[in-house]
C-alpha positions as CSV (number, residue, x, y, z in Angstrom):
1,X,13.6,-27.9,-15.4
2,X,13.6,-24.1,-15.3
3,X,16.5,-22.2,-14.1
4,X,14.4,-20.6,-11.6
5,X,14.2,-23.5,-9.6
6,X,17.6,-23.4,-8.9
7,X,17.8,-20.0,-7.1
8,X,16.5,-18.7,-3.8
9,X,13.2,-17.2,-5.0
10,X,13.0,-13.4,-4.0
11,X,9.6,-11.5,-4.5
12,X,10.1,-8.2,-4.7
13,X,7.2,-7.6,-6.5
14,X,5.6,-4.5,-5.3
15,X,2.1,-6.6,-3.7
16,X,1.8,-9.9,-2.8
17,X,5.0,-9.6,-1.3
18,X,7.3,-12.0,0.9
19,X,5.6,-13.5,4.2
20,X,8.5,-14.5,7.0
21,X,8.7,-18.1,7.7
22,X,7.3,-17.5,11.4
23,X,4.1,-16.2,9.8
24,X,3.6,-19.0,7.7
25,X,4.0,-21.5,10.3
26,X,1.1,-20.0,12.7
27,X,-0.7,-20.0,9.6
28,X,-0.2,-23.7,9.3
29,X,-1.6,-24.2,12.6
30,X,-4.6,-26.4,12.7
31,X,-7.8,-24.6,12.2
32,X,-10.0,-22.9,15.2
33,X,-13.8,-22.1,15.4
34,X,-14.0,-17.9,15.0
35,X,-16.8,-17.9,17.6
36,X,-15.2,-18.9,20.4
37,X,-13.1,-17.1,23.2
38,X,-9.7,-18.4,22.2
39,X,-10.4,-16.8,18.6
40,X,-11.7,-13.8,20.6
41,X,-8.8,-13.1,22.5
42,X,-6.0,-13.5,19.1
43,X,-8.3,-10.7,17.7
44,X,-8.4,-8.4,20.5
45,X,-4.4,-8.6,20.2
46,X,-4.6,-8.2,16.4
47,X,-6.9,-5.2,16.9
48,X,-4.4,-3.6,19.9
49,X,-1.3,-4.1,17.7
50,X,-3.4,-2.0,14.3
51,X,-4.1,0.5,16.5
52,X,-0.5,0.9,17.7
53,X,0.9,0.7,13.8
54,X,-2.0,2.8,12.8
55,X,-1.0,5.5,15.7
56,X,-5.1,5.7,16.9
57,X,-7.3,5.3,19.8
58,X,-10.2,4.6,17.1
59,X,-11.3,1.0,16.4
60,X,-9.0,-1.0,13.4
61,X,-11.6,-3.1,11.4
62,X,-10.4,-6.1,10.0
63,X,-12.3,-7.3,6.7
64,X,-12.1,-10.5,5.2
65,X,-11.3,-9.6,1.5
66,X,-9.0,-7.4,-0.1
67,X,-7.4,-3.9,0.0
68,X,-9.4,-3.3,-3.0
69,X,-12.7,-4.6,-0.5
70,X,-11.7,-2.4,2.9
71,X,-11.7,0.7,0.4
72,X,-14.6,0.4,-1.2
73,X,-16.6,-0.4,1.8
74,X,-15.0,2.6,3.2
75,X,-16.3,5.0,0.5
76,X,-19.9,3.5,0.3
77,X,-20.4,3.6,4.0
78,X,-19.0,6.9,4.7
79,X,-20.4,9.6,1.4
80,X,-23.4,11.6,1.9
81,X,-26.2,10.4,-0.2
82,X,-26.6,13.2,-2.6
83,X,-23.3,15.0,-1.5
84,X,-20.2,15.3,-4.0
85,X,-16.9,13.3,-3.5
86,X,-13.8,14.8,-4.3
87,X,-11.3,11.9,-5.5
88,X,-7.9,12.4,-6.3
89,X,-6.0,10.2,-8.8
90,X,-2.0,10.0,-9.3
91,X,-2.3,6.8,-10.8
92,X,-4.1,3.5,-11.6
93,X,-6.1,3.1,-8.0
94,X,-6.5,6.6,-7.5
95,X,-8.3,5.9,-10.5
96,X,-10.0,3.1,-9.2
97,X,-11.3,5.1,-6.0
98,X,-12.6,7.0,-9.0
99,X,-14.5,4.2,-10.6
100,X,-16.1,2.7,-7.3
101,X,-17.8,5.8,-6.6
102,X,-19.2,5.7,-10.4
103,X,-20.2,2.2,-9.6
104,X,-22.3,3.7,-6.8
105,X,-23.5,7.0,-8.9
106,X,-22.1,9.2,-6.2
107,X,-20.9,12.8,-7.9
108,X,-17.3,13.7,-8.0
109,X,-15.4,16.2,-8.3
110,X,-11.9,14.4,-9.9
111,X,-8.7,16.0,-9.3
112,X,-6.1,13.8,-11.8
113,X,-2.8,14.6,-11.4
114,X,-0.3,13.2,-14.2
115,X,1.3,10.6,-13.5
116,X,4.7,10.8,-11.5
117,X,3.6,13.5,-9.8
118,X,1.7,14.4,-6.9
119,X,-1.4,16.9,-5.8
120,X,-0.4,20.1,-4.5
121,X,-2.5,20.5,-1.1
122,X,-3.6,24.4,-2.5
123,X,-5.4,23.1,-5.6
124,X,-7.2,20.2,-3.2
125,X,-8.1,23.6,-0.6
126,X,-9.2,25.5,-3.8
127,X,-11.3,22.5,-4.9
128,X,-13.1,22.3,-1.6
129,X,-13.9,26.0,-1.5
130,X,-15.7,25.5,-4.7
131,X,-17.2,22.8,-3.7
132,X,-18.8,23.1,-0.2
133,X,-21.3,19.9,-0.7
134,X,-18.5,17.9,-0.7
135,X,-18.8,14.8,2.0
136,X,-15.4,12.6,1.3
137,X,-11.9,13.0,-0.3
138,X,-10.4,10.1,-1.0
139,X,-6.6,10.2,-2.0
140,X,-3.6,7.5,-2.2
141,X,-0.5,7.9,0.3
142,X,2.0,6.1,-2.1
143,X,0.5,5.3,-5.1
144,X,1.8,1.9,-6.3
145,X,1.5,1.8,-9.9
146,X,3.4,5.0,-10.4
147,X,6.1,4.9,-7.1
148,X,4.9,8.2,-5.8
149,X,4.0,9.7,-2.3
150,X,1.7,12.3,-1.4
151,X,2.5,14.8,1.1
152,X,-0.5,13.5,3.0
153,X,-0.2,15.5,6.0
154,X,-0.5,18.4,4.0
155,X,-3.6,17.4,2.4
156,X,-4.6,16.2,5.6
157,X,-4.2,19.3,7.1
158,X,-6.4,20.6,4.1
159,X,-9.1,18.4,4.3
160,X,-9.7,19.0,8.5
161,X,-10.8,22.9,8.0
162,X,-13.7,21.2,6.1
163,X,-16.9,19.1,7.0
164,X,-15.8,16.2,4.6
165,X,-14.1,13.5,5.6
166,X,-10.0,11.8,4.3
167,X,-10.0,8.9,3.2
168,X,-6.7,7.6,2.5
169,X,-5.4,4.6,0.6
170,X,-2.7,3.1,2.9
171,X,-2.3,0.0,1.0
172,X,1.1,0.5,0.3
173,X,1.9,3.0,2.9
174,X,1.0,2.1,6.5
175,X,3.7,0.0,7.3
176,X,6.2,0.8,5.4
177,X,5.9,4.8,5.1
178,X,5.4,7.4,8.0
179,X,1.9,7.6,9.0
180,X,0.4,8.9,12.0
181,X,-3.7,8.4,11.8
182,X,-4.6,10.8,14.8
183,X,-2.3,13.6,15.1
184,X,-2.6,13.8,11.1
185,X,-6.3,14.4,11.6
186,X,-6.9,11.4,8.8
187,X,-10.6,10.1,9.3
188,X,-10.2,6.8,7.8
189,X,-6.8,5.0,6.7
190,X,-7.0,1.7,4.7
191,X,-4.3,-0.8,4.4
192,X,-4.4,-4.5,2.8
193,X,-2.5,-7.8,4.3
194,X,-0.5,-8.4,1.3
195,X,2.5,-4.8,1.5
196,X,4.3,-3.9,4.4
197,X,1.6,-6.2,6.2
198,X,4.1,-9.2,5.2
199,X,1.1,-11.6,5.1
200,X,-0.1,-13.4,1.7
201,X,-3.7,-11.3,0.4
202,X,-7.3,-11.9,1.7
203,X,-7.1,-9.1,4.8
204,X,-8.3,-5.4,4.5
205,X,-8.0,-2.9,7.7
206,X,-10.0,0.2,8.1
207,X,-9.2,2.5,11.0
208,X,-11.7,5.1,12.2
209,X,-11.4,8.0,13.6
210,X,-13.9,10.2,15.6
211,X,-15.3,12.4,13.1
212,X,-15.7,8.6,10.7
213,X,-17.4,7.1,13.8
214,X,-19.7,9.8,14.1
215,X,-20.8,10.0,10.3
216,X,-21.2,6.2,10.3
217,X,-24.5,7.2,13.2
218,X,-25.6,9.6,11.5
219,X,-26.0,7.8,7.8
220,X,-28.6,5.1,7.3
221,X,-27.2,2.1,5.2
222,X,-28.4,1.6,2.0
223,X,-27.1,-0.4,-1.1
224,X,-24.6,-2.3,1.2
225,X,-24.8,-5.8,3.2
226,X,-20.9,-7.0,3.6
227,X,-19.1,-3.9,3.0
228,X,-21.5,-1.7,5.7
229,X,-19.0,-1.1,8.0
230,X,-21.6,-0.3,10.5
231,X,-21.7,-4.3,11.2
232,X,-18.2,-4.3,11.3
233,X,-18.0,-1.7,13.9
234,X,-20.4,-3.2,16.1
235,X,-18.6,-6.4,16.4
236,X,-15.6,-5.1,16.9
237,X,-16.6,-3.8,19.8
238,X,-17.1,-7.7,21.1
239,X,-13.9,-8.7,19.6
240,X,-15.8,-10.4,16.8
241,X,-16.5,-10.1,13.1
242,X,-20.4,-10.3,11.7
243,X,-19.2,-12.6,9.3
244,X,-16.6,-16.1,9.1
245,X,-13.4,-14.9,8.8
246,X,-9.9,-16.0,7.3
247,X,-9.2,-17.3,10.5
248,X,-5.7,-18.3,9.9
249,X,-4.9,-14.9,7.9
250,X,-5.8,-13.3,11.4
251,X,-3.5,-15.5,13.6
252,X,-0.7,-15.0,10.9
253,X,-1.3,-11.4,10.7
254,X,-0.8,-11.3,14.7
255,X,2.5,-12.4,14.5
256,X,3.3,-10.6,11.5
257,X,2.7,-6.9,13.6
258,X,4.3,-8.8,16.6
259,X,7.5,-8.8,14.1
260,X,7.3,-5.6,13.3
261,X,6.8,-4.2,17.2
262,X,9.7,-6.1,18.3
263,X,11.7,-4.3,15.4
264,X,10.1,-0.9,15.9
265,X,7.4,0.7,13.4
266,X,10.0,3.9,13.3
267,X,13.0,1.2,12.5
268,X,11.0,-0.2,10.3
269,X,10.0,3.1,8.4
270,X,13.9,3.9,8.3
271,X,14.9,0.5,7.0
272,X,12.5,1.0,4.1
273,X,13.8,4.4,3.3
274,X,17.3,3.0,3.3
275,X,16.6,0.1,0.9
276,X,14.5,2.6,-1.3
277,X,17.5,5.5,-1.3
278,X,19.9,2.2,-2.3
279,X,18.1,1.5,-5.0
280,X,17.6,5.0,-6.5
281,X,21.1,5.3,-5.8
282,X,22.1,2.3,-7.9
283,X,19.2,3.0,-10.9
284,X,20.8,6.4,-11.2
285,X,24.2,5.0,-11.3
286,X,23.0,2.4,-14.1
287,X,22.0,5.5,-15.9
288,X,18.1,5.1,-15.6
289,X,15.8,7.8,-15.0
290,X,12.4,7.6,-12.1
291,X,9.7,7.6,-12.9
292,X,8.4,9.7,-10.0
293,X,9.1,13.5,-9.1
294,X,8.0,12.3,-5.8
295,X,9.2,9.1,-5.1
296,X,7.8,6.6,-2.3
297,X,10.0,4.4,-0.3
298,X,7.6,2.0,-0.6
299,X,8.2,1.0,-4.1
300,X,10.6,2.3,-7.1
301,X,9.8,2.6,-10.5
302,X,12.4,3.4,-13.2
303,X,12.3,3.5,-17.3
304,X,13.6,1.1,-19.6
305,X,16.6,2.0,-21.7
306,X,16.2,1.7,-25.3
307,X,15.6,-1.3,-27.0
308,X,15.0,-3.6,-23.6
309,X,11.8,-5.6,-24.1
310,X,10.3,-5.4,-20.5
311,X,8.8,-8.6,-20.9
312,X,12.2,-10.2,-22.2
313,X,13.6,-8.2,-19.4
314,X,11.7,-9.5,-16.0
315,X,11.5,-13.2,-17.4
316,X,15.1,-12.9,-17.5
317,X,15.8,-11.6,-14.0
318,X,13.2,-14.1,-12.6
319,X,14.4,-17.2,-14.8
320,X,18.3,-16.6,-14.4
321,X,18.2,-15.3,-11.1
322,X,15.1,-16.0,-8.9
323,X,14.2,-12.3,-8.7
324,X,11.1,-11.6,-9.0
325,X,9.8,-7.6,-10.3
326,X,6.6,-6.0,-11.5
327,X,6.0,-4.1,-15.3
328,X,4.2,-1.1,-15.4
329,X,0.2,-0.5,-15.6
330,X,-2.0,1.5,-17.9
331,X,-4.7,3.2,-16.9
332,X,-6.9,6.6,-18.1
333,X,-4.1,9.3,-17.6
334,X,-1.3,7.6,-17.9
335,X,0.8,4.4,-19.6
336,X,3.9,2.9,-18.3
337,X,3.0,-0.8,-20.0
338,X,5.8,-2.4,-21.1
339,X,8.1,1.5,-20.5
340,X,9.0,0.5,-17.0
341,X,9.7,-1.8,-13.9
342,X,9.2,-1.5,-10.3
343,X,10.9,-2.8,-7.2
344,X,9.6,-3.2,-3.7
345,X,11.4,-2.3,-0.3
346,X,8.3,-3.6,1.8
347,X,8.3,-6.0,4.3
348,X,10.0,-8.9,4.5
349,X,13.2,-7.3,2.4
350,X,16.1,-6.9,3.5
351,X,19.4,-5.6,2.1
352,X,20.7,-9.0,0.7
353,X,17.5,-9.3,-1.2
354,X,18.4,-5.9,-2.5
355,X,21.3,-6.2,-3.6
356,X,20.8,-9.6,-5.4
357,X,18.0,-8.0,-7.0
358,X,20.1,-4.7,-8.3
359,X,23.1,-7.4,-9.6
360,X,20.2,-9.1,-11.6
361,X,18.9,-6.5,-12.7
362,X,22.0,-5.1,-14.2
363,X,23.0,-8.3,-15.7
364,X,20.1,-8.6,-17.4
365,X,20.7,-4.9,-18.5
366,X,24.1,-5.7,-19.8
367,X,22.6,-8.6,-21.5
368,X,20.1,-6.7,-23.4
369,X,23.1,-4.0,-24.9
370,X,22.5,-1.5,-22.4
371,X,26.4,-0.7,-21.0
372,X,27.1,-0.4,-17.9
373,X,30.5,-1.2,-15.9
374,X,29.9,-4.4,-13.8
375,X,29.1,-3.5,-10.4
376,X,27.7,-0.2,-11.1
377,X,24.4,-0.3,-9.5
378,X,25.7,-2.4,-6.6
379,X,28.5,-0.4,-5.7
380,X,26.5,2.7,-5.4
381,X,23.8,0.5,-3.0
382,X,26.5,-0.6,-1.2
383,X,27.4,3.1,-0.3
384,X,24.1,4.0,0.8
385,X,23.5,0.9,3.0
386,X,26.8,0.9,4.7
387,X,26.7,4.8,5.5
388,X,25.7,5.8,9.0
């Protein structure tokens, strides 16, 4: 028998990450028809609550699929044919934003940024001078793979003196980070079921603003069935999806954003911010160094000390102690494989899970040569999370 089976398992993985128990039991509810009223009425709730976490007026789609699935049919329905996309990449999905649009032969215009750092909104506003053709900008709020935010109001703020429309990977963000979708002037914000959502994977949400609306009338479809969000759009309106839905992703995704209103979204931003600033607090104690020169609350990456095999490392914490974290990713500007590992502080986390995580962590540390006083990293957690 493992040794994992004899701990509390604690996911803090940075996606999929924990669902609470009430979620899981609507989700265990029997099964309903999607085309009928009482299926209706659970998504015109689900579609009020997204609009009050997203902060918009503008219709919330909800796509049966992934994050990875509410992007790209964001980017395909929304660019210009023969019109340039500007894509900026911080990491491994700003990359990927990079490669959908290849997939679909639209021209870019890449802005990569090295990894653990961010884009400076006066290069973006430089870029779009140059570039007047341009249609979309795509960009990642807090980009997972390398635990970094984007100072998207700024860019957002960039991008609405031009025609072309933001649109911003939310995947790790909404929900967990500060994120206003109107008064920012973003034009379309994606998020995934599986982050701050506290749901397990298999929902993508898309809101819209006016100026995304708008472009979506003016565009004829082409190249795209599923992922038009034209059909999306329109049934929304009815309080209905064009296609069968997860239905009991949707009910357990109600009660999920019914958690989080009852807490408040701008509790909820602050509770994330404190777990994050814990755990920097304790990595930096430890004697580790970010990865990030802009770090998100969202998720926190650190290096490995010498001579700690990562994949020793994170079989250890999860075997020993039930704690589950994620390695690092490789991707076309950057390589953390096997150099570092990341923590979550979305969702369904709390402080205990926190600080059982940090104490594995670091005995797992100790265990692999690296010296450090017991307690280190806990005792400067503790500090943060007990301060007013």
């Amino acid at each position: 028998m493992p040794a994992s089976s004899l701990f509390k398992s604690r996911l803090l993985t940075p996606g999929p990450t924990a669902v609470p128990e009430a979620v899981l039991l609507e989700m265990a509810q029997p099964i309903i028809h999607h085309r009928t009223k009482q299926f209706q009425a659970i998504f015109a709730e689900l579609s009020e609550r997204l609009q009050r976490l997203f902060f918009t007026t503008g219709p919330v789609l909800t796509l049966a699929g992934s994050g990875t699935t509410a992007f790209e049919a964001t980017q395909a329905s929304l660019a210009k044919p023969g019109s340039k996309a500007v894509t900026i990449a911080t990491g491994k999905f700003g990359e990927r934003w990079q490669d959908v649009y290849d997939a679909y032969g639209v021209l870019q215009v890449r802005i990569n940024v090295e990894w653990g750092k961010t884009v400076d909104p006066a290069e973006l506003e430089q870029v779009l001078k140059d570039n007047p053709d341009t249609s979309v900008v795509t960009v990642v709020h807090s980009e997972t793979s390398t635990a970094t935010a984007c100072d998207l109001k700024g860019v957002a703020d960039t991008v609405r003196k031009t025609d072309a429309l933001l649109i911003v990977d939310g995947i790790t963000g909404v929900g967990a980070l500060p994120v206003k979708q109107d008064e920012w002037g973003i034009d379309a914000l994606v998020t995934g079921s599986q982050k701050a959502m506290m749901l397990p994977p298999g929902l993508g949400f898309v809101g819209l603003g006016e100026r995304a609306l708008k472009r979506l009338e003016e565009l004829e479809p082409t190249g795209i069935y599923n992922l038009d969000l034209r059909k999306w759009v329109a049934s929304h309106k009815k309080n209905d999806v064009p296609f069968t839905p997860p239905v009991s992703l949707v009910r357990g995704q109600r009660v999920a954003l019914e958690m989080i209103e009852d807490q408040g979204i701008e509790t909820t931003w602050q509770r994330t911010a404190k777990l994050a600033m814990a755990s920097r607090a304790a990595f930096e104690a430890m004697g580790l160094k970010l990865i990030s020169s802009s770090p998100s609350d969202s998720v926190t990456g650190v290096y490995y000390p010498d001579g700690v095999d990562d994949s020793k490392f994170r079989a250890a914490v999860r075997d020993n102690h039930g704690v589950h974290i994620a390695g690092g990713q490789v991707g076309r500007h950057g390589d953390y494989k096997g150099k570092i590992f990341r923590t979550s502080h979305m969702g369904y986390v709390d402080a205990a899970d926190t600080l059982a995580a940090l104490m594995a962590i670091e005995t797992e540390l100790r265990a692999a040569g690296h010296g450090i006083e017991p307690g280190t990293g806990v005792t400067a957690a503790s500090r943060v999370l007990t301060a007013d």
